[in-house]
DRENMIBA-145285 format. One record per atom (N, C-alpha, C): residue number from 0; residue in three letters; atom name; x, y, z. Coordinates in nm, 3 decimals. Example, Ala and Ser with C-alpha at 12.3 -4.5 7.8 and 13.67 -1.06 7.14 Angstrom:
! residues 2
+-----+--------+-------+---------+---------+---------+
| num | residu | atome |    east |   north |      up |
+-----+--------+-------+---------+---------+---------+
|   0 |    ALA |     N |   1.319 |  -0.569 |   0.780 |
|   0 |    ALA |    CA |   1.230 |  -0.450 |   0.780 |
|   0 |    ALA |     C |   1.320 |  -0.330 |   0.780 |
|   1 |    SER |     N |   1.285 |  -0.225 |   0.708 |
|   1 |    SER |    CA |   1.367 |  -0.106 |   0.714 |
|   1 |    SER |     C |   1.290 |   0.003 |   0.787 |
+-----+--------+-------+---------+---------+---------+
//
This chain:
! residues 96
+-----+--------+-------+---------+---------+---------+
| num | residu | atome |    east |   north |      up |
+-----+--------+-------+---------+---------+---------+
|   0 |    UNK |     N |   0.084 |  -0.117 |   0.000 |
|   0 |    UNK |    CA |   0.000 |   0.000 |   0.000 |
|   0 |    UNK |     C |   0.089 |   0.124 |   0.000 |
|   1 |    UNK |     N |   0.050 |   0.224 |  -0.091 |
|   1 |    UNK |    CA |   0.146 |   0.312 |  -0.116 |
|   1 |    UNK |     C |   0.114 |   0.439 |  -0.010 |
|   2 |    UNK |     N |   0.204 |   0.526 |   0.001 |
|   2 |    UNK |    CA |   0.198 |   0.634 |   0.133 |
|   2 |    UNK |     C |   0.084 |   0.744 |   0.096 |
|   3 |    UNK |     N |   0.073 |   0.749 |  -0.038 |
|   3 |    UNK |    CA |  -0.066 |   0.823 |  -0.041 |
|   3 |    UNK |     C |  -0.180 |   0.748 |  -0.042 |
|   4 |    UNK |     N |  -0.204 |   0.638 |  -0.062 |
|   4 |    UNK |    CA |  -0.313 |   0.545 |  -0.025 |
|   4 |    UNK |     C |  -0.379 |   0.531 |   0.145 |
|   5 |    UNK |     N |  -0.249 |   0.497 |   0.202 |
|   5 |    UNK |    CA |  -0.268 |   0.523 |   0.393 |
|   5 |    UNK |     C |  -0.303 |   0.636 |   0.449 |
|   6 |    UNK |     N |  -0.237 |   0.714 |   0.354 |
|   6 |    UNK |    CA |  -0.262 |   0.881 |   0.385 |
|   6 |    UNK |     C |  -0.432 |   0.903 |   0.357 |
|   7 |    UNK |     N |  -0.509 |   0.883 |   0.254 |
|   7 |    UNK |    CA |  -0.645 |   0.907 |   0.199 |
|   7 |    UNK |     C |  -0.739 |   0.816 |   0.290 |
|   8 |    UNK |     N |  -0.698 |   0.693 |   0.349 |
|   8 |    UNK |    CA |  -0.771 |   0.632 |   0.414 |
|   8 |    UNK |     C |  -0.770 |   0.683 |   0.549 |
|   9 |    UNK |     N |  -0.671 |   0.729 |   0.625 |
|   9 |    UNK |    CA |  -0.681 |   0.803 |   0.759 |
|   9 |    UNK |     C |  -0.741 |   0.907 |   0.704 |
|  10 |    UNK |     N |  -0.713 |   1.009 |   0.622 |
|  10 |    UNK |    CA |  -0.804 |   1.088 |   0.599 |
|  10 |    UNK |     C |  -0.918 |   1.089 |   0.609 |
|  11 |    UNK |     N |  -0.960 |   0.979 |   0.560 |
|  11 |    UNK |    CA |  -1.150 |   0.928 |   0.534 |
|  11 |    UNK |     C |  -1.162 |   0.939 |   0.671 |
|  12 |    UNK |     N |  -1.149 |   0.811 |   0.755 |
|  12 |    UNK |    CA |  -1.126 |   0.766 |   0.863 |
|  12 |    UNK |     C |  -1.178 |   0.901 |   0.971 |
|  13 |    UNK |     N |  -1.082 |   0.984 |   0.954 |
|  13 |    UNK |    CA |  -1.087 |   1.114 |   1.046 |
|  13 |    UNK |     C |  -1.221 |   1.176 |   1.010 |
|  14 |    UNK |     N |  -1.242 |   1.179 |   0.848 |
|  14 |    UNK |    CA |  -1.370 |   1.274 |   0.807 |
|  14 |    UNK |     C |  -1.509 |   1.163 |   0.903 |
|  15 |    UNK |     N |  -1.497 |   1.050 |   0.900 |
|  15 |    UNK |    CA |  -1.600 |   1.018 |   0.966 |
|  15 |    UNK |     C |  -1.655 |   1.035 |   1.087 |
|  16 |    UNK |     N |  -1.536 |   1.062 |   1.111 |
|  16 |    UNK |    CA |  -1.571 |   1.114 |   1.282 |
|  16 |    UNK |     C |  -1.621 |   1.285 |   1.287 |
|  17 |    UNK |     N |  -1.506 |   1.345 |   1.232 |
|  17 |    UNK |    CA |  -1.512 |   1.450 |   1.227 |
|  17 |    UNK |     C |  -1.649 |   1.563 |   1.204 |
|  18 |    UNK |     N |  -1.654 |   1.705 |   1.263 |
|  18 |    UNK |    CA |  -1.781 |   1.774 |   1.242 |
|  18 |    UNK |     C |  -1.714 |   1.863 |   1.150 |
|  19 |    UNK |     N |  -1.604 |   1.920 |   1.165 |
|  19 |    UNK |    CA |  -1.553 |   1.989 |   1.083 |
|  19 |    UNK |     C |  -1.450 |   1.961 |   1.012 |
|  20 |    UNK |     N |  -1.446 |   1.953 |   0.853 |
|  20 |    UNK |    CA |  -1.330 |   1.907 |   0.813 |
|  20 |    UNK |     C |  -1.259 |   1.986 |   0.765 |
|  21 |    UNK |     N |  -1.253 |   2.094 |   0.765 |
|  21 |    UNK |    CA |  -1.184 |   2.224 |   0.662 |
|  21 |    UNK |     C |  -1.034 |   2.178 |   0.736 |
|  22 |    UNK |     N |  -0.973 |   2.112 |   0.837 |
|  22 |    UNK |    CA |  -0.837 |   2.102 |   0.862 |
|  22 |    UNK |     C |  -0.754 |   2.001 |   0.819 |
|  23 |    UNK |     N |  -0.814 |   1.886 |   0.791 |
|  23 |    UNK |    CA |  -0.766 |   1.813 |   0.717 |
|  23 |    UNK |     C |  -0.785 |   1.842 |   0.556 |
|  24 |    UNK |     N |  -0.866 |   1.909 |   0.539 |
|  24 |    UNK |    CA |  -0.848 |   1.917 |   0.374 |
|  24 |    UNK |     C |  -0.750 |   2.044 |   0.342 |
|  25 |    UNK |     N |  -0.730 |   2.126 |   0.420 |
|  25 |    UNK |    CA |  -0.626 |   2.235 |   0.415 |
|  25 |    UNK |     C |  -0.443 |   2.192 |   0.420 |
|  26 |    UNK |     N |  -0.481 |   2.117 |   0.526 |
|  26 |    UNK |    CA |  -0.309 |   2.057 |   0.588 |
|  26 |    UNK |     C |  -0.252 |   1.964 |   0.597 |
|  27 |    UNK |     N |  -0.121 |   1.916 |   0.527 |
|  27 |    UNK |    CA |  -0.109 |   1.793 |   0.570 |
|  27 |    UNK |     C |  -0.011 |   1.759 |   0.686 |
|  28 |    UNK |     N |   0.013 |   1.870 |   0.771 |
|  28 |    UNK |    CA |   0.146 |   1.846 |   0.874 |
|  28 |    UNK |     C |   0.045 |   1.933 |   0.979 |
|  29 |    UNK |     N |  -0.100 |   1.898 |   1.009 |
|  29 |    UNK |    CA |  -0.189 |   1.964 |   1.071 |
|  29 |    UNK |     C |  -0.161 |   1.844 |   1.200 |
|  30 |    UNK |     N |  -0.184 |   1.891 |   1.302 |
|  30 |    UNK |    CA |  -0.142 |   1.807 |   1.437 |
|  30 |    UNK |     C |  -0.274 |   1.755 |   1.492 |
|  31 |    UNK |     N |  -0.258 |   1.632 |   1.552 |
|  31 |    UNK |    CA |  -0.388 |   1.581 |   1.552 |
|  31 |    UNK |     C |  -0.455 |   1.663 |   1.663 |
|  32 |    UNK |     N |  -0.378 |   1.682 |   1.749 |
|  32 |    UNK |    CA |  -0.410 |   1.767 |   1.876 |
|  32 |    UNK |     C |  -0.522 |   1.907 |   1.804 |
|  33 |    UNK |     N |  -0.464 |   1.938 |   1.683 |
|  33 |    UNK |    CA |  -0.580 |   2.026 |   1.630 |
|  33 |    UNK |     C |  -0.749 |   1.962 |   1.591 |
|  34 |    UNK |     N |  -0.725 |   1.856 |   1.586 |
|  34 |    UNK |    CA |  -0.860 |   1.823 |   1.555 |
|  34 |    UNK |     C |  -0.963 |   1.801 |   1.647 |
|  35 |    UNK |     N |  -0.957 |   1.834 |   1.781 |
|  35 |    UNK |    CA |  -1.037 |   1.861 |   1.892 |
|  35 |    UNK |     C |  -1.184 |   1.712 |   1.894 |
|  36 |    UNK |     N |  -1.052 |   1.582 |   1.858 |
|  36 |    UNK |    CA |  -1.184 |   1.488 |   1.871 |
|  36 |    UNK |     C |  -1.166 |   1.464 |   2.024 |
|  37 |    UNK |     N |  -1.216 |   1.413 |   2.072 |
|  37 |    UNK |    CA |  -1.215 |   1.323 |   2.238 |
|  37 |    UNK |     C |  -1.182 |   1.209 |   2.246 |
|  38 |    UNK |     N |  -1.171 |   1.158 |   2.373 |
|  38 |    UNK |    CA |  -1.072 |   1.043 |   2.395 |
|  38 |    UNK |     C |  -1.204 |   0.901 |   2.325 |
|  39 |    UNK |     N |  -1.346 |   0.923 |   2.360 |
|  39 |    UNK |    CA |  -1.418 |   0.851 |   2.268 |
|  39 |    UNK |     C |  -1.402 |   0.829 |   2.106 |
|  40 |    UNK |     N |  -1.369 |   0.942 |   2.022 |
|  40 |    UNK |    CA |  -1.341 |   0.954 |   1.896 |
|  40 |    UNK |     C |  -1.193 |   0.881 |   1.863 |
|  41 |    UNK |     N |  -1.146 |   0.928 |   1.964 |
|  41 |    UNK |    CA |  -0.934 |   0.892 |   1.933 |
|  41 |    UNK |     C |  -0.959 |   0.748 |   1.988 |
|  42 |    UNK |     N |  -1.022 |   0.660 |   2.018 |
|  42 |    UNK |    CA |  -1.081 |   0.532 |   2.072 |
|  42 |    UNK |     C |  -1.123 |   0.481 |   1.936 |
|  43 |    UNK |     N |  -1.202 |   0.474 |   1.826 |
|  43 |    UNK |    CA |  -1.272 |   0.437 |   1.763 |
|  43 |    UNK |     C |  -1.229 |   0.472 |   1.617 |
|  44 |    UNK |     N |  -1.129 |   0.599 |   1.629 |
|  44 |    UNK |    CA |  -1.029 |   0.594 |   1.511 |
|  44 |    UNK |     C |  -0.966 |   0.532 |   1.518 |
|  45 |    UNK |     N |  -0.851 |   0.547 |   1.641 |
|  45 |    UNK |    CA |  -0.731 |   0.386 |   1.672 |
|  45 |    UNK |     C |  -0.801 |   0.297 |   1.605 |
|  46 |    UNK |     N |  -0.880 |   0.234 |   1.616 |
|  46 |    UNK |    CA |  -0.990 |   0.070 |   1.628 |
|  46 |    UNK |     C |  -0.990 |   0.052 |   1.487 |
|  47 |    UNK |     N |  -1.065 |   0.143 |   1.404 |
|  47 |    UNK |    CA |  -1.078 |   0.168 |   1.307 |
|  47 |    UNK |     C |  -0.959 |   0.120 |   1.218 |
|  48 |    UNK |     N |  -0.857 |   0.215 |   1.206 |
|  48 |    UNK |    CA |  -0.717 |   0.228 |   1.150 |
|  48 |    UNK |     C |  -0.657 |   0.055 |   1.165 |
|  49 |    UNK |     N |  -0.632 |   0.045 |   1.292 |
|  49 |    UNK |    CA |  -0.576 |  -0.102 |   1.341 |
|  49 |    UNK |     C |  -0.633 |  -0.190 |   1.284 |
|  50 |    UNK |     N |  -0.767 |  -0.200 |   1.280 |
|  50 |    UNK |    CA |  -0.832 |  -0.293 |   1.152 |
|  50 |    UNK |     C |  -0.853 |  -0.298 |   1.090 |
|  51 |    UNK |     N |  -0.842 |  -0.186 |   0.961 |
|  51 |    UNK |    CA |  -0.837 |  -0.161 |   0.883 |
|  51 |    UNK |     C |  -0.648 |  -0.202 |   0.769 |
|  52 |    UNK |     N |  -0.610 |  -0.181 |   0.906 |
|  52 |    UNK |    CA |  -0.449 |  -0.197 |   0.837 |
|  52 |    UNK |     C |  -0.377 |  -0.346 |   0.874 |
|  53 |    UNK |     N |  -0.445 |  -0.367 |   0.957 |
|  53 |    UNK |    CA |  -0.424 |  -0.485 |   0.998 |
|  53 |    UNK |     C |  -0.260 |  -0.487 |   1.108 |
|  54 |    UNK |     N |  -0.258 |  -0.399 |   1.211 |
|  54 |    UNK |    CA |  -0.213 |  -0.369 |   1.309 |
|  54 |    UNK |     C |  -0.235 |  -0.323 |   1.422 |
|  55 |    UNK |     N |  -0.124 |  -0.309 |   1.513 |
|  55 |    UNK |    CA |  -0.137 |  -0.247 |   1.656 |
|  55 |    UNK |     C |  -0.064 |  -0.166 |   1.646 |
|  56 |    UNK |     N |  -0.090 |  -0.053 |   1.699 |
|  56 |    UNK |    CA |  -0.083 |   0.120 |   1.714 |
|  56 |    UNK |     C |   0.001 |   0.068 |   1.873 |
|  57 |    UNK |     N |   0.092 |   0.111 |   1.890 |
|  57 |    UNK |    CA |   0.189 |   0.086 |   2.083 |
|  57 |    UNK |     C |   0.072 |   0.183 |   2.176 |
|  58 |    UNK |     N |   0.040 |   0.129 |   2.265 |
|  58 |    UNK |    CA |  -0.082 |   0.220 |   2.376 |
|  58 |    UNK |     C |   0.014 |   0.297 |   2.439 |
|  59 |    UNK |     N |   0.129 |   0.350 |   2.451 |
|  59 |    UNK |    CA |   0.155 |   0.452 |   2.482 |
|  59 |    UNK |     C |   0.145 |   0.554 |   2.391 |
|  60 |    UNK |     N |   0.197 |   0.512 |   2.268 |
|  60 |    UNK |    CA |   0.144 |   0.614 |   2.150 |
|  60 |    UNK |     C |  -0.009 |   0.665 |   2.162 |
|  61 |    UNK |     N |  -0.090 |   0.556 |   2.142 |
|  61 |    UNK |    CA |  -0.256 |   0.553 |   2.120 |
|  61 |    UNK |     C |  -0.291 |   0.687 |   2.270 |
|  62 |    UNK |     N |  -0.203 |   0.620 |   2.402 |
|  62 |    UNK |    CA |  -0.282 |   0.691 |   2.483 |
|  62 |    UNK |     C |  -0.227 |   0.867 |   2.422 |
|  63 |    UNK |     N |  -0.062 |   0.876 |   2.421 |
|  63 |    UNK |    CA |  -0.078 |   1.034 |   2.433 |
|  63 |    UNK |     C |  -0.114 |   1.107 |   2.380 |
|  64 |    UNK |     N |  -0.142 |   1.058 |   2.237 |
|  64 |    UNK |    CA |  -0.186 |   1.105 |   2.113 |
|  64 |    UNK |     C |  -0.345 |   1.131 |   2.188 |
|  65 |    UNK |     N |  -0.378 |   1.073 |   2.225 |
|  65 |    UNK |    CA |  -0.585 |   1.073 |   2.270 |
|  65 |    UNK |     C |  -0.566 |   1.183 |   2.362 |
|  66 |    UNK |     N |  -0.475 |   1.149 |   2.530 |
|  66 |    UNK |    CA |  -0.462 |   1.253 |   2.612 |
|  66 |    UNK |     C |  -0.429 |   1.419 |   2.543 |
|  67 |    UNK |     N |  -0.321 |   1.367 |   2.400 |
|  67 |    UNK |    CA |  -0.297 |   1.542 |   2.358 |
|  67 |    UNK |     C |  -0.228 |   1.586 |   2.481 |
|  68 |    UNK |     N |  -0.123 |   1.497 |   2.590 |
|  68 |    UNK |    CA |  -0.006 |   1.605 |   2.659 |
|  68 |    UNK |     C |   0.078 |   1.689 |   2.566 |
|  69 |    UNK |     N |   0.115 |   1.772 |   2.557 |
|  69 |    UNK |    CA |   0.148 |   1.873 |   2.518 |
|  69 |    UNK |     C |   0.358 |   1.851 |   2.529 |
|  70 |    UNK |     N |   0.335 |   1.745 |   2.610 |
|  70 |    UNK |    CA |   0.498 |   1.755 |   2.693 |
|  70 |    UNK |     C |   0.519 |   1.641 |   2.593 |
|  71 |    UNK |     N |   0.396 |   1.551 |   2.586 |
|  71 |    UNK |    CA |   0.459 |   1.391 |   2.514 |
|  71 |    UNK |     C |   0.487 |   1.422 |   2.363 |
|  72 |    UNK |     N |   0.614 |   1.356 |   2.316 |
|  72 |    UNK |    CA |   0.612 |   1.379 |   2.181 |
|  72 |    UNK |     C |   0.544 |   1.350 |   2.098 |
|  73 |    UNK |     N |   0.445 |   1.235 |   2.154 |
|  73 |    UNK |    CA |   0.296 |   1.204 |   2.044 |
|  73 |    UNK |     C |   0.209 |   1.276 |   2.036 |
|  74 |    UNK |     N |   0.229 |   1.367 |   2.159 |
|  74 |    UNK |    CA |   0.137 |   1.488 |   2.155 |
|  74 |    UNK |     C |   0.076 |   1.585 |   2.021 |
|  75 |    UNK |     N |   0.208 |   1.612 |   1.974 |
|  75 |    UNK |    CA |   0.246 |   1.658 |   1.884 |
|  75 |    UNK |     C |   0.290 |   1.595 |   1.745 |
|  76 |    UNK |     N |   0.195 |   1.475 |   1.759 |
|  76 |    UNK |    CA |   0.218 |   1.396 |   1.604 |
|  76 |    UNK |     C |   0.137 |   1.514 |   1.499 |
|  77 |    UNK |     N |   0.194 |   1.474 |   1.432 |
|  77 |    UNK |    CA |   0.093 |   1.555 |   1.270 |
|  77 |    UNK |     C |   0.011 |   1.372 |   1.206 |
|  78 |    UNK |     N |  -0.025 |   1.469 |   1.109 |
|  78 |    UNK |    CA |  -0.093 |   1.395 |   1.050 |
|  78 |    UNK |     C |  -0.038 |   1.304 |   0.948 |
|  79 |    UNK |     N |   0.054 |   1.348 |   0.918 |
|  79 |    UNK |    CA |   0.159 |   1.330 |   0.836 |
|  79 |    UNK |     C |   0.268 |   1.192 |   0.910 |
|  80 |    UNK |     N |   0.252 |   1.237 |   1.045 |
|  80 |    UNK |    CA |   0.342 |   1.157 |   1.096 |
|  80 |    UNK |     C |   0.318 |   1.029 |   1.154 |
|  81 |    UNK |     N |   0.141 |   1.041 |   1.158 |
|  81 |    UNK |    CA |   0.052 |   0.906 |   1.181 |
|  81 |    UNK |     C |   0.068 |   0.833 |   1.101 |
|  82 |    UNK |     N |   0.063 |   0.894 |   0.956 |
|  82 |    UNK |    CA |   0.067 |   0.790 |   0.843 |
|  82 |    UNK |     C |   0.238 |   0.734 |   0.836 |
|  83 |    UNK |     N |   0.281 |   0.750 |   0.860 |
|  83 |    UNK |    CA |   0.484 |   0.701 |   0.821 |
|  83 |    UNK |     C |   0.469 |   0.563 |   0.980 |
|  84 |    UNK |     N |   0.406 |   0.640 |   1.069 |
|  84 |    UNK |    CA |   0.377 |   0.552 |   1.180 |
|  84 |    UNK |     C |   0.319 |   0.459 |   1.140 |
|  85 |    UNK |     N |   0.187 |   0.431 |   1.017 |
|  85 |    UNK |    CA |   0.117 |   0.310 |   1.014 |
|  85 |    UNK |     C |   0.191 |   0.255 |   0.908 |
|  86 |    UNK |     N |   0.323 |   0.326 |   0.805 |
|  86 |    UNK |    CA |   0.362 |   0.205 |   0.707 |
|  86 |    UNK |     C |   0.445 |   0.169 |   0.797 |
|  87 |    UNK |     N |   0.528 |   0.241 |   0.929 |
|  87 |    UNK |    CA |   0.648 |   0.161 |   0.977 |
|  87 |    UNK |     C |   0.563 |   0.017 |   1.041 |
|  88 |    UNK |     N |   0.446 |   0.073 |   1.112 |
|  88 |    UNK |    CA |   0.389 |  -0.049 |   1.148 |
|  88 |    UNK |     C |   0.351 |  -0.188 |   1.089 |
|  89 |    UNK |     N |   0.331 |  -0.124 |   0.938 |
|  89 |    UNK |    CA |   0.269 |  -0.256 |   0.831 |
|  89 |    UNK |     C |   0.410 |  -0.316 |   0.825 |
|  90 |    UNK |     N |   0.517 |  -0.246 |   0.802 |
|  90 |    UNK |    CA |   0.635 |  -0.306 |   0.755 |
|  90 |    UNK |     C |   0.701 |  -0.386 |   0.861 |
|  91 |    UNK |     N |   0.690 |  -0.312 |   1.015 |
|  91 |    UNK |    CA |   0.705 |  -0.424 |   1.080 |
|  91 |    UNK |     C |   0.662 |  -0.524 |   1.065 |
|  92 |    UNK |     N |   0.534 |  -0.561 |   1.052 |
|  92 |    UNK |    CA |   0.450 |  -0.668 |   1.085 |
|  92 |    UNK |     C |   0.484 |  -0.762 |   0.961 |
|  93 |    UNK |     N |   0.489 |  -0.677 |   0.858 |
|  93 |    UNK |    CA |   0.544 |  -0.789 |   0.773 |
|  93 |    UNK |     C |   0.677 |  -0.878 |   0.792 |
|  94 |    UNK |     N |   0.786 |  -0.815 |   0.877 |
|  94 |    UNK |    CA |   0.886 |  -0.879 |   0.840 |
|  94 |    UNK |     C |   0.904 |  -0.969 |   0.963 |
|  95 |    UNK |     N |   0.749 |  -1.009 |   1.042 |
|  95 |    UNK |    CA |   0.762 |  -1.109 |   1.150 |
|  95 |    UNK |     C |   0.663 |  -1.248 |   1.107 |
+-----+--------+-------+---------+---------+---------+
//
């Protein structure tokens, strides 16, 4: 699966949840922390994504990214950087 393919499907992914999408269709290094979903939404995207890709997201990632600490460096993932996160993940998984 190619990096703009993973990229369009988190995209989707996000629009489904999402009320407003003007930030993902504007940005692609937009931080998820901007998208003001809740720890219910960042629950059910994880879920989503993971089965969709056929992986596991690390729950320290999953949690800080949901919490949005500000201090954690997942805090501050982009969107951009979710997706490089789910091919490193596919590629792990493949080579086990």
């Amino acid at each position: 699966m190619k990096r703009s393919e993973v990229r369009q499907h988190v995209i989707d992914t996000i629009g489904k949840i999402l009320v407003d999408k003007t930030l993902i269709q504007e940005e692609d290094d937009v931080m998820l922390s901007a998208l003001e979903l809740d720890e219910e939404d960042f629950r059910e995207f994880f879920s989503i994504l993971q089965s969709d890709f056929g992986i596991a997201l690390p729950n320290q990632i999953k949690a800080d990214i949901a919490g949005m600490s500000a201090h954690s460096p997942n805090g501050q993932l982009t969107l951009q950087g979710l997706v490089e996160l789910i091919l490193d993940e596919k590629k792990r998984r493949a080579h086990h």
